[in-house]
Every structure is written in C-alpha cells, then in structure tokens.
C-alpha positions in Angstrom: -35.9 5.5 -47.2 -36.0 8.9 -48.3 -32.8 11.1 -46.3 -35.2 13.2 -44.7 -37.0 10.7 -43.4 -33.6 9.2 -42.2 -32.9 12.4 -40.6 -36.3 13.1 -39.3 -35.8 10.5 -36.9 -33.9 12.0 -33.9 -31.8 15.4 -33.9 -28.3 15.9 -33.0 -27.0 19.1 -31.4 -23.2 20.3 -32.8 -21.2 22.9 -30.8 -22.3 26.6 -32.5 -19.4 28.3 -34.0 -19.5 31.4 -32.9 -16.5 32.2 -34.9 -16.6 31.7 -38.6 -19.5 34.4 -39.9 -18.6 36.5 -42.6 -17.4 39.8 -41.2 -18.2 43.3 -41.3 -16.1 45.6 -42.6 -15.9 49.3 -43.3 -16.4 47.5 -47.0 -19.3 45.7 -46.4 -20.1 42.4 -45.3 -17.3 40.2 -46.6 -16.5 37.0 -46.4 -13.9 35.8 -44.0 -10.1 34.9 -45.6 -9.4 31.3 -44.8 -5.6 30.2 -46.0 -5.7 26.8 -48.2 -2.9 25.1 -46.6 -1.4 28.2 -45.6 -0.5 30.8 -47.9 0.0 28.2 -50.9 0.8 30.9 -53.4 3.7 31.8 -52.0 4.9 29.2 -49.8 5.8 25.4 -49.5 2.1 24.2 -48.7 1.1 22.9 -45.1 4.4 24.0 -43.8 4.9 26.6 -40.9 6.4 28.7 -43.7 3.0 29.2 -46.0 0.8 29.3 -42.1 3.6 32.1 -40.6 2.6 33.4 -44.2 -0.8 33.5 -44.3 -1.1 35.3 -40.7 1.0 38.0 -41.7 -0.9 39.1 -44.9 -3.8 39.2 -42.8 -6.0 36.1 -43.2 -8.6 35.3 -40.6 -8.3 31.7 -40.0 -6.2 28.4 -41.9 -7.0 25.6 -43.2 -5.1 22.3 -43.2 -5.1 18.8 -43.5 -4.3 15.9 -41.5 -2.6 12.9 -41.8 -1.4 10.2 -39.0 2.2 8.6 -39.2 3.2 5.4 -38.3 4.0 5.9 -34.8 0.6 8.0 -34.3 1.6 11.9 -34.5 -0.6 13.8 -36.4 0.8 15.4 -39.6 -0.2 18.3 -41.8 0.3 17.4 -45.1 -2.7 17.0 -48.2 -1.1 14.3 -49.6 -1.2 10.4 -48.1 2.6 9.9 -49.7 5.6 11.8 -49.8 5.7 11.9 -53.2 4.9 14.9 -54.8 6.3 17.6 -52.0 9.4 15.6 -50.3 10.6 13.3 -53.5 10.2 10.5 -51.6 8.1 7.0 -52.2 6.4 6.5 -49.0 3.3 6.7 -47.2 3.1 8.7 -44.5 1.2 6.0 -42.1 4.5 3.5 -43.0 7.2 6.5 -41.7 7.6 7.3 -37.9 7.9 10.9 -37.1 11.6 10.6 -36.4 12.5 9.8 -40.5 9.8 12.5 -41.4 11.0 15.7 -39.3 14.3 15.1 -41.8 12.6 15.4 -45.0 12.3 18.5 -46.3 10.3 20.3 -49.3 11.4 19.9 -53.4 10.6 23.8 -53.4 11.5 26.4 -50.3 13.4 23.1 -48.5 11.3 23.3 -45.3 9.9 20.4 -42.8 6.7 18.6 -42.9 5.2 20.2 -39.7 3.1 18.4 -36.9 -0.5 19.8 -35.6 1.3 20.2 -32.5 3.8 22.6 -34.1 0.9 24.7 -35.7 -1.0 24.5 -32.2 2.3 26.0 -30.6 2.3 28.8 -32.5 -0.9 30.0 -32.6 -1.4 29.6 -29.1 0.0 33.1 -27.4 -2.3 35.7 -27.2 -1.7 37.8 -30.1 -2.4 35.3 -32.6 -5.7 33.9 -30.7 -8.0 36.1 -33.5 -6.6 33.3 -35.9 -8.9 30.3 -36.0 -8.2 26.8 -37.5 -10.1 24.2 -40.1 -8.5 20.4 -40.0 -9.2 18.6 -43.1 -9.4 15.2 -41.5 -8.5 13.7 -44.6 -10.2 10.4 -45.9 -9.2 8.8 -49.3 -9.3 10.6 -52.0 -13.0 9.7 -54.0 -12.6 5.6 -55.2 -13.1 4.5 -58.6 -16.5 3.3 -59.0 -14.6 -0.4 -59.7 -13.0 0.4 -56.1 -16.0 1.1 -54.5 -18.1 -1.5 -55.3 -15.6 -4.2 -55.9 -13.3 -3.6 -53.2 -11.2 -5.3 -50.5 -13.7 -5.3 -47.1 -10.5 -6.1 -45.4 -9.0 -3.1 -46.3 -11.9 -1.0 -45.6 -12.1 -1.6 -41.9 -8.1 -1.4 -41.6 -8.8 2.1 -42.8 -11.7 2.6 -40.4 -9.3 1.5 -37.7 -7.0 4.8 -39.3 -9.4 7.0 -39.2 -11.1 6.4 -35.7 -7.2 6.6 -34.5 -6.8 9.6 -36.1 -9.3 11.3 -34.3 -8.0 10.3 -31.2 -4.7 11.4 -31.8 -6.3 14.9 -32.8 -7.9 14.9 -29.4 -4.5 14.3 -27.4 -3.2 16.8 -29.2 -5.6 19.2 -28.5 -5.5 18.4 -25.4 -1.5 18.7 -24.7 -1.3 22.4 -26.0 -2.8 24.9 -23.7 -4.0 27.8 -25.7 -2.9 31.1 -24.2 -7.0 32.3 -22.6 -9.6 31.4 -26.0 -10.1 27.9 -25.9 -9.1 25.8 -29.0 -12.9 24.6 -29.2 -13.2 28.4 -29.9 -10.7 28.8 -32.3 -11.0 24.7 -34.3 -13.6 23.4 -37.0 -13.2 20.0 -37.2 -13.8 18.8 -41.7 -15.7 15.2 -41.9 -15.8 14.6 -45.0 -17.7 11.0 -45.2 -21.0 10.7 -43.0 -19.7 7.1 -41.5 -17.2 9.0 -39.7 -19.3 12.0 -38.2 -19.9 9.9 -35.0 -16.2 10.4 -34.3 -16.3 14.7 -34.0 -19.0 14.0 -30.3 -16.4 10.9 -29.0 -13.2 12.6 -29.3 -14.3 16.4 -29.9 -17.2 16.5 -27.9 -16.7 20.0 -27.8 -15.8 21.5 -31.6 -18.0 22.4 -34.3 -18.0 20.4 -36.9 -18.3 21.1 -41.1 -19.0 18.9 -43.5 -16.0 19.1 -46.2 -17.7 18.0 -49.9 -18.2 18.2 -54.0 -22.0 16.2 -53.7 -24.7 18.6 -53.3 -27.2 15.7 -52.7 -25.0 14.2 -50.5 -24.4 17.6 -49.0 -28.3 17.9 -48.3 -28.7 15.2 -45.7 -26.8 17.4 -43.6 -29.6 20.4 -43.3 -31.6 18.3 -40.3 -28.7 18.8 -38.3 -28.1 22.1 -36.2 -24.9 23.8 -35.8 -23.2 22.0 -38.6 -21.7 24.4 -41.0 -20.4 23.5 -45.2 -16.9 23.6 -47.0 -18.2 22.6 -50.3 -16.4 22.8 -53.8 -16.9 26.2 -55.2 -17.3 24.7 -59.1 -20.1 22.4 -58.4 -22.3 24.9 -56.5 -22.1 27.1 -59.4 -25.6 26.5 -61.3 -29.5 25.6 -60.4 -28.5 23.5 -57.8 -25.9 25.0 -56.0 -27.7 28.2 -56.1 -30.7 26.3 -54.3 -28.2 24.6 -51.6 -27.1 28.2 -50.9 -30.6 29.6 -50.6 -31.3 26.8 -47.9 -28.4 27.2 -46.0 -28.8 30.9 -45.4 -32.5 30.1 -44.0 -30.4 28.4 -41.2 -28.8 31.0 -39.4 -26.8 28.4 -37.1 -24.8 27.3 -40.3 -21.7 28.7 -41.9 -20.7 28.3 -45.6 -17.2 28.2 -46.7 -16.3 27.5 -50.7 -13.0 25.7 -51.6 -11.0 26.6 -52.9 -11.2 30.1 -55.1 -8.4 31.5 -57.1 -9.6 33.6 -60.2 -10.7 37.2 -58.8 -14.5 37.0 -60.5 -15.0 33.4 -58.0 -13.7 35.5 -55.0 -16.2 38.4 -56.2 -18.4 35.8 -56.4 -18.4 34.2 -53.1 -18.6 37.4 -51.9 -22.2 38.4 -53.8 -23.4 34.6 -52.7 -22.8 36.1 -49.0 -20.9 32.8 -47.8 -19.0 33.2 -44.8 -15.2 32.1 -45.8 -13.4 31.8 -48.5 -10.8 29.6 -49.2 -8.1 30.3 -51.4 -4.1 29.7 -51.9 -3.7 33.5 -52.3 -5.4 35.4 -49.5 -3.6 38.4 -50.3 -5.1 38.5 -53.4 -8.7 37.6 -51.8 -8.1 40.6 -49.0 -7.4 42.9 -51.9 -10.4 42.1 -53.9 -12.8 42.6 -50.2 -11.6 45.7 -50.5 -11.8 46.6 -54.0 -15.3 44.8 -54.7 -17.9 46.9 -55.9 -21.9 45.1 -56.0 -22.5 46.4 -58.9 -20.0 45.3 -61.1 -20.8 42.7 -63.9 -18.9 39.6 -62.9 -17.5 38.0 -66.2 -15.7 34.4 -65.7 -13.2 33.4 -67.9 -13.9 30.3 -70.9 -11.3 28.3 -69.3 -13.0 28.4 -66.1 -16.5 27.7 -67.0 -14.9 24.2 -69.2 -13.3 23.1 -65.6 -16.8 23.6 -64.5 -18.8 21.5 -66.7 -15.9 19.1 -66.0 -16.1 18.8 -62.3 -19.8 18.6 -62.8 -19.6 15.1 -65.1 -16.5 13.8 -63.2 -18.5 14.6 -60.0 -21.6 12.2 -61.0 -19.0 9.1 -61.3 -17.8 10.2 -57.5 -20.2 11.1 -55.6 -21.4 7.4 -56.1 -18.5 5.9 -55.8 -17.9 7.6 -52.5 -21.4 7.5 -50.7 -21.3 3.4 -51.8 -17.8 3.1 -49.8 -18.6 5.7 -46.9 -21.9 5.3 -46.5 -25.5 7.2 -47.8 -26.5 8.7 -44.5 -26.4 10.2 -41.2 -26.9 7.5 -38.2 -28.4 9.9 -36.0 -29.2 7.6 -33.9 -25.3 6.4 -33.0 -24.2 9.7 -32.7 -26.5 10.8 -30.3 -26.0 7.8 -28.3 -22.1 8.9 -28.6 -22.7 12.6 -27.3 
C-alpha cells in the first residue's frame, strides 16, 4: 500500500503551534534561533550552563534531548551513556538520579540537569518568550544487520522505555506550573520513529508535535497530517529532493520547518533564503549575527568540505533510513492514534 493511501484513510488533528513561525524583523523575515542543546559553542552541552547561555545571547527557543534514568526522572542529555561528557561507563537507564546529580562534565565541570530543572527556570514570567523542543530520543539509526536480524525481545523492552518515557514527560509537565503561558504554548514535543507518534495524543494530548528526521521519503508520509511541523537534517534536504519537500511544506501553512543543525554561516544564509521557520545551531550568536547581516542578494558559496559531508550523509542515509523504518515501523497508524485522542 502506497503511504498516501495509508494516510488517506482517516485524519488526525495535532495541537497548532502558534509559536514557532519564522519572525519578522526590522531585517526581514528570518528564521527563528533555536539553541542545539543550549548554547553548545560555548558551553557544556544540555546543561543549565549552555540553556542560561543561550537565553542570554538572545535565542528564541532551545532544543534538548531526553533521556529516562533508572528510577524514572527524565534527563537532558544526547547521549544514552555517560561516556563521552561525564567519563563514566554507564547507561543512563542503569543509574538512579541520586548517583547522576554527582557527576559532573569532562569540560566546564557542571551537572547533568533534569527537565524539571530546565522547566524551573524558564517558568517566571520574563523568560515565558523562550519556548522549548524535547528530542525524545530513540536509538540512534540500527545497522541494517540490527534491524533486520535483531533481538524481538529487546525491541519491546525498549518499547516499554519509550512509552515510559512519555509518561514521565507528562508528570513532569504537569508538576511545574509555568508562571501565566501554558507549557502546551511554549513545548514541541520531537517523535522521531512513526510507531511512537501515538504516544504525543496519550500523554501530551495537548502539545504540538514535530517529526525529528534525515529520510525525506520517510519524512513525506507525514504531509496528510495537519498541524504537524519538521526538524529535518539540513544536509540531506540540500538537492532535488529536499528542495521539493520544502516547496510542499510551505503549501501547508499549518506546518513549521526547522533544519538541524547549521553551523557554517552560508547554511544559516541558507535556511534563511529557503524561508524555514527555525534554525538550529550550536552557535546562535553567530546565527543572530548573520539575521542581521544577511543580504538576499548575495551569492551563497559553500565550502568543498561541506558539500563532501553532504554527498556523505546522502549515501550513509540510504543504508539508514531502511534500517530504521524496518525497526520502527513504515507508516503512520492513523487509525490508533485517533482512537488514542
């Protein structure tokens, strides 16, 4: 069945947000500056340090990820081990919170911080402009050997994760009162596989939801659904088929586009000339700057190392997208999630 036809079959209706359109500016329309894990070029990522950071310089809204520890707190980290930021051999879903909040960074020696902690301090009433986008994290892409070859055991052990994780999200939401703007207002909840999607209308009834990817096919079964808005990979929208993906999401006024995640100043120009809503990037200083600086006419020239990353991610992308739609599913069950709204 073709994913249209799939899709055809019912409609779902996703909380608008209202929140995460590209601004205007005395500049022009730009863009709006979303921090990648808090300001990443200067700070300890996902810690309150890069977040504090990132609202200072000016960014609009912060993106983070989110993880679940043993004894069910939700953690902001990108990473499902310790490894590479604390030093340390674990996974995060084998530590309890109380080991955790001890642990402290390689670089800039600062704590792993909870949603809860990042909830707290956006919530008064002069930070309530900042809004938020939770990378719900999955697994990272599966061999193709994983995929198709794997443990089934395993796989619903990490369903079990994942539908927990949600729920934890939920409580947490819940337990921190925002100061007047409700966090539905102010929260984009990332689903990044299509299995999971009926998860954002049982615990987040009331959030928007984006679809975090790198597959633009997979990315396409998406367009039958109103209100849902796109985080896609910046390097495999560049070309034919990205450009086309672009096109059809700007027919849908009721969507928002965000790329991830832009460094280099010609991919921040442009995002900007593609007329996506946000931009992520670990530098939103730099990406402020450049709103300001940008000029329509300019050439935009991209660097030879950049365009090599590209054609890349493109080959390395075939291998994944299959490997991750066979493990997490081809398509959208309409039908569950509207029985679930």
């Amino acid at each position: 069945m073709a994913e249209s036809e799939h899709l055809l079959k019912d409609r779902m209706e996703i909380p608008l947000s209202t929140f995460t359109s590209a601004k205007d500016t005395p500049d022009g329309r730009r863009p709006q500056c979303i921090a990648h894990r808090g300001y990443k070029a200067a700070f300890p990522e996902n810690t309150m340090g890069a977040f504090k950071g990132a609202v200072e310089v000016g960014a609009h809204a912060i993106e983070t990820d989110l993880h679940l520890s043993k004894d069910g707190v939700v953690l902001l980290s990108h990473d499902p081990t310790l490894k590479r930021c604390f030093g340390k051999d674990e996974k995060l879903i084998d530590c309890d919170w109380e080991y955790i909040k001890t642990l402290r960074t390689l670089k800039g020696d600062q704590p792993m911080p909870r949603l809860k902690d990042l909830l707290e301090y956006l919530a008064p009433p002069d930070l309530e402009d900042i809004w938020l986008l939770l990378d719900i994290k999955v697994p990272v892409p599966p061999t193709l050997k994983e995929a198709m070859f794997g443990d089934k055991a395993k796989q619903a052990k990490l369903d079990d994760y994942v539908n927990e994780l949600f729920k934890a999200i939920a409580a947490t939401l819940a337990d921190v009162k925002p100061s007047s703007r409700p966090w539905s207002e102010r929260v984009v909840v990332g689903c990044w596989a299509a299995k999971y999607l009926p998860l954002c209308p049982k615990y987040l009834p009331e959030y928007p939801i984006t679809h975090i990817g790198f597959s633009i096919s997979y990315a396409r079964q998406f367009l039958k659904i109103p209100n849902l808005s796109y985080n896609m990979f910046l390097m495999l929208l560049v070309g034919p088929r990205g450009n086309a993906l672009l096109r059809d999401l700007k027919k849908s006024r009721s969507s928002s586009t965000f790329l991830w995640t832009v460094n280099e100043e010609s991919w921040m120009k442009w995002g900007i000339r593609k007329d996506v809503d946000g931009v992520i990037t670990d530098d939103p200083k730099k990406y402020l700057e450049v709103c300001k600086s940008y000029n329509k006419s300019e050439w935009l020239w991209h660097s030879w190392a950049s365009w090599k990353a590209i054609i890349k991610m493109h080959l390395r992308a075939l291998t994944w997208g299959f490997a991750f739609r066979y493990k997490h599913g081809y398509f959208v069950d309409v039908q569950k999630v509207r029985k679930s709204l």
